[in-house]
KEKOLKOL-958551 format. One line per 3 residues: number of its first residue (from 1); their letters; for each residue x, z, y of N, C-alpha, C, O. Coordinates in nm, 4 decimals. Atoms other than C-alpha are relative to their C-alpha. Layout:
NUM> A> X/Z/Y/X/Z/Y/X/Z/Y/X/Z/Y  ...
END
This chain:
1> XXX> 0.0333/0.0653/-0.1246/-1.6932/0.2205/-0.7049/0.1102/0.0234/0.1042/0.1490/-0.0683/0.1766  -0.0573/-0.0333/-0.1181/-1.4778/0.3969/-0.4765/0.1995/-0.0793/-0.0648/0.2846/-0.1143/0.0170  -0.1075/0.0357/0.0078/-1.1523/0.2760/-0.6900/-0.0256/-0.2009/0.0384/0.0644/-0.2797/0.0672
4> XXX> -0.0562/0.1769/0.0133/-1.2413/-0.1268/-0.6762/-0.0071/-0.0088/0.1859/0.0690/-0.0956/0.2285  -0.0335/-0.0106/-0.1001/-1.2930/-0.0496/-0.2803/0.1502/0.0186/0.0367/0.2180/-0.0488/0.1143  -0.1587/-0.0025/-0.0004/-0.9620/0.0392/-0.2900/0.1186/-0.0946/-0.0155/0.2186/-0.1212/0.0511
7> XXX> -0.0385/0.1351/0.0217/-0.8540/-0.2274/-0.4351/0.0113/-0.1207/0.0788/0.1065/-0.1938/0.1060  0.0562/0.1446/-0.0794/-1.0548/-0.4942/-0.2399/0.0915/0.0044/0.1513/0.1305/-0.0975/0.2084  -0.0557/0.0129/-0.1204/-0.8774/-0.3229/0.0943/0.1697/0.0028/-0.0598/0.2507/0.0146/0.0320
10> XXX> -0.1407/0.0099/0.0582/-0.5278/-0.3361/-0.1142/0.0419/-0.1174/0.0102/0.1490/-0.1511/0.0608  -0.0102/0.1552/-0.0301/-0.5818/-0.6990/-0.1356/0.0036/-0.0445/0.0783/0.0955/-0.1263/0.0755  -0.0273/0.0070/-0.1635/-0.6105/-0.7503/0.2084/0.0961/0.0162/0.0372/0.1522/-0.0801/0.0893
13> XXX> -0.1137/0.0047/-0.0170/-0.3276/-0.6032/0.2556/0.1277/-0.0945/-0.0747/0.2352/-0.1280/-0.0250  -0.1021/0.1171/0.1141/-0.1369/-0.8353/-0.0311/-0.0002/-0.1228/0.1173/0.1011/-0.1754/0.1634  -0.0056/0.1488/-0.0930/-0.2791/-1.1402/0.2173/0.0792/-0.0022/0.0802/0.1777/-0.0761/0.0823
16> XXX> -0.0629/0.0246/-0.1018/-0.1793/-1.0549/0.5081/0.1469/0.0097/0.0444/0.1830/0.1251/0.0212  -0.1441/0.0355/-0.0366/0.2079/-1.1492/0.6409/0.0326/0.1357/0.0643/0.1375/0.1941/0.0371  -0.0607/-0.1290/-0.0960/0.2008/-0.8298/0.8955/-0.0086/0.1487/-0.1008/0.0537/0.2529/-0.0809
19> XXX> 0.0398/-0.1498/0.0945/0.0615/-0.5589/0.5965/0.0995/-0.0174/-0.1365/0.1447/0.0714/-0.2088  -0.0856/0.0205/0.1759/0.2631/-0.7345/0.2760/0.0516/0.1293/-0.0641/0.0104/0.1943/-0.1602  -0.1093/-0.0861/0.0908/0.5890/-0.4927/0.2547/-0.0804/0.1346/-0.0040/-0.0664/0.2063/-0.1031
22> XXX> 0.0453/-0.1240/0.0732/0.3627/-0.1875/0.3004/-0.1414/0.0167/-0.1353/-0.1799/0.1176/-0.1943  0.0411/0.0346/0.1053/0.1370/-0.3384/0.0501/0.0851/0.0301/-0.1319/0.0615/0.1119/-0.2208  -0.1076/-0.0054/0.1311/0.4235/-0.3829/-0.2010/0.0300/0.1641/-0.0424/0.0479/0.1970/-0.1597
25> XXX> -0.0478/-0.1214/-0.0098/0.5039/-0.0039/-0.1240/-0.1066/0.0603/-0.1180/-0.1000/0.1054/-0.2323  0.1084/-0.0693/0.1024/0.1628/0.0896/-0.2167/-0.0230/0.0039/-0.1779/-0.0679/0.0777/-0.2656  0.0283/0.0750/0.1382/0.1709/-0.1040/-0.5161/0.0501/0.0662/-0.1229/-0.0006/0.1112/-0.2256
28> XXX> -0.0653/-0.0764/0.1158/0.4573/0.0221/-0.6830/0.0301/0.1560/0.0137/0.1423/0.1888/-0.0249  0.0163/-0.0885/0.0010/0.3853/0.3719/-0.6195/-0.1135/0.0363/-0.0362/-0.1283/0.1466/-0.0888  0.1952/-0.0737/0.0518/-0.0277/0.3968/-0.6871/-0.0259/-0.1415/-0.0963/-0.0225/-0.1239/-0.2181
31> XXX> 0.0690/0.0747/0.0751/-0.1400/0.0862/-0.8239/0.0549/-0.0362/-0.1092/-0.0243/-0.0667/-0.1983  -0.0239/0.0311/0.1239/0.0695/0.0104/-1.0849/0.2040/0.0561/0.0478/0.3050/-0.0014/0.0885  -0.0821/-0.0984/-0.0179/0.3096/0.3237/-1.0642/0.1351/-0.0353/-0.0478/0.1432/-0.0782/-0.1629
34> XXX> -0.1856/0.0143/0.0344/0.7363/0.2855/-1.0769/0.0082/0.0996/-0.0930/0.0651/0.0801/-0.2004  -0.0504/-0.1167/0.0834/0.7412/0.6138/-1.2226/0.0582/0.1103/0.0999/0.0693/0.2281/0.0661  -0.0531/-0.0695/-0.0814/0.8909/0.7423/-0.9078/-0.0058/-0.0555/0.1106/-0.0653/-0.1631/0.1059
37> XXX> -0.0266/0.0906/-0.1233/0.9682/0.6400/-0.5259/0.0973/-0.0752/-0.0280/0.1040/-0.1980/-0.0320  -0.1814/0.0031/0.0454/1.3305/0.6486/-0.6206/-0.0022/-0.1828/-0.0849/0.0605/-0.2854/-0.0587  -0.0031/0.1579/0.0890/1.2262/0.3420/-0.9007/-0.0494/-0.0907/0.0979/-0.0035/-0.2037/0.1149
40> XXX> 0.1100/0.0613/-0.0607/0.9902/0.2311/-0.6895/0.1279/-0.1114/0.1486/0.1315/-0.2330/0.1678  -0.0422/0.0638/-0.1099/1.2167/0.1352/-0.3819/0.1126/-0.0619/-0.0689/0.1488/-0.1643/-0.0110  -0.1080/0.1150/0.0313/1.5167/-0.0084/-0.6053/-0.1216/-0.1076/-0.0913/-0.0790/-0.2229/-0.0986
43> XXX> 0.0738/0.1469/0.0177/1.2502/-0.2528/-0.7489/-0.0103/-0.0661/0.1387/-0.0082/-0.1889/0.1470  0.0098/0.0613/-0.1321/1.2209/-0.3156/-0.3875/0.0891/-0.0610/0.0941/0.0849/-0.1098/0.2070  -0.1484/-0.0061/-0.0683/1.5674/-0.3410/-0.3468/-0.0058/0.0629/0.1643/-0.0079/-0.0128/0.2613
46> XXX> 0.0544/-0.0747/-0.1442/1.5052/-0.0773/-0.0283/0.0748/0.1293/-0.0285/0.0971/0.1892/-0.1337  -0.0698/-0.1303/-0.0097/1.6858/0.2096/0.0968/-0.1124/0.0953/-0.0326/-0.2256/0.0504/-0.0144  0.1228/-0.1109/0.0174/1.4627/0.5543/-0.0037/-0.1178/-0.0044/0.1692/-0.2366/-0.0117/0.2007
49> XXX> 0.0817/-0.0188/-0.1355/1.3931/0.5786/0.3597/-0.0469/-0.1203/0.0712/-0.1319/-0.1143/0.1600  0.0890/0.1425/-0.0236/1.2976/0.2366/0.4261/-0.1592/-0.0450/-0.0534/-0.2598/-0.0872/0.0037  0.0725/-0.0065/0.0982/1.1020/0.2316/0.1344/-0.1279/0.1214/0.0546/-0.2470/0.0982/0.0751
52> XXX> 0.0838/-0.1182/-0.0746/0.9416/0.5622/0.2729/-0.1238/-0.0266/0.1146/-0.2421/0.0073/0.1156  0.0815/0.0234/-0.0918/0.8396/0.4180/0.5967/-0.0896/-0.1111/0.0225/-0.1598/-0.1215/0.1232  0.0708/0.0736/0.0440/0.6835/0.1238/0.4495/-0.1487/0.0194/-0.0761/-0.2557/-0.0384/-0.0568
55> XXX> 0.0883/-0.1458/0.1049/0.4810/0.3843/0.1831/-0.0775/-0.0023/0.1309/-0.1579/-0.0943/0.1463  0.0590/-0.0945/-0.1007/0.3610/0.5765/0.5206/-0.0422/-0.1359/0.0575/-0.1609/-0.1056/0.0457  0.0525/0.1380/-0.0627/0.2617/0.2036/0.6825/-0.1058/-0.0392/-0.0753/-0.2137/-0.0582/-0.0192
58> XXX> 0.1112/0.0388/0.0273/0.0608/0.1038/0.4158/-0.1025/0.0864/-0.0420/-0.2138/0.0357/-0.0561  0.0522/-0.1307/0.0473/-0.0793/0.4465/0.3025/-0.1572/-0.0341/0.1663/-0.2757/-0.0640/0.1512  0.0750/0.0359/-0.1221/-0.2325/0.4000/0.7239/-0.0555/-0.0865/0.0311/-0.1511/-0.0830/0.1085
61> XXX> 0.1001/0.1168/-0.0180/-0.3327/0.0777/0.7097/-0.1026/-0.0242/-0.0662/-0.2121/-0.0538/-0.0185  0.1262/-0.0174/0.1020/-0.5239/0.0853/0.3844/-0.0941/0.1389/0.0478/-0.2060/0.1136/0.0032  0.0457/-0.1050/-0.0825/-0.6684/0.4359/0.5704/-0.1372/-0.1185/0.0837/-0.2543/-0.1457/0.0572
64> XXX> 0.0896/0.0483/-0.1052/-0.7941/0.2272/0.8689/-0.0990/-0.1257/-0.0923/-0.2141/-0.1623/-0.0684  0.1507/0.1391/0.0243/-0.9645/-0.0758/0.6597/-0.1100/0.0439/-0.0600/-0.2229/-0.0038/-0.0491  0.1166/-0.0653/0.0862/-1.1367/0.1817/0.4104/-0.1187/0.0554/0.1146/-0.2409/0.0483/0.1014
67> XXX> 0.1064/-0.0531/-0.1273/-1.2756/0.3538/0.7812/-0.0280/-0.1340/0.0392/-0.1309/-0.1312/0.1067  0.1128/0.1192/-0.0911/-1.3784/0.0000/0.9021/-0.0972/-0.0595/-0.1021/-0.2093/-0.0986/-0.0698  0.1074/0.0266/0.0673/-1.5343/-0.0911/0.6064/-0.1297/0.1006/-0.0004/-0.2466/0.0634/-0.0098
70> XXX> 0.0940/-0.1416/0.0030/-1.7213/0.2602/0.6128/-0.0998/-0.0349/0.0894/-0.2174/-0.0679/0.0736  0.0678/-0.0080/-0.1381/-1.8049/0.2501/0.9552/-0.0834/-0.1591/0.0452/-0.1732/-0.1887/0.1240  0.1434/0.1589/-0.0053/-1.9740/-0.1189/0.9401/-0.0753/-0.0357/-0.0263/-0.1355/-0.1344/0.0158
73> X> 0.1147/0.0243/0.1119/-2.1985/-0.0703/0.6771/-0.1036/0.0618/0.1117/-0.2235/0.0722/0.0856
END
């Protein structure tokens, strides 16, 4: 249960234009793992630290939708 929630607010983030690149971040680090950051951000063609602060963007955004979904029920 708690992983397809995860999911469902992952997707959200896939939609939307302002969440995408830290979507993508997420993606190829948890959801369907690079193997590393390191892989992870040259699939992204992204500097480490770009790549990083994209990670930490969507890591917070997927954060806040899992608390608004929480908090609405």
């Amino acid at each position: 249960m708690v992983q397809q929630l995860v999911l469902d607010a992952a997707a959200r983030l896939a939609d939307s234009p302002r969440d995408r690149r830290g979507y993508r971040a997420l993606h190829h680090t948890y959801l369907q793992p690079a193997g590393s950051q390191q892989r992870a951000a040259e699939l992204l063609d992204l500097p480490i630290s770009t790549f990083r602060r994209h990670l930490a963007a969507g890591v917070d955004r997927l954060t806040e939708l899992l608390w608004q979904q929480e908090l609405g029920r």
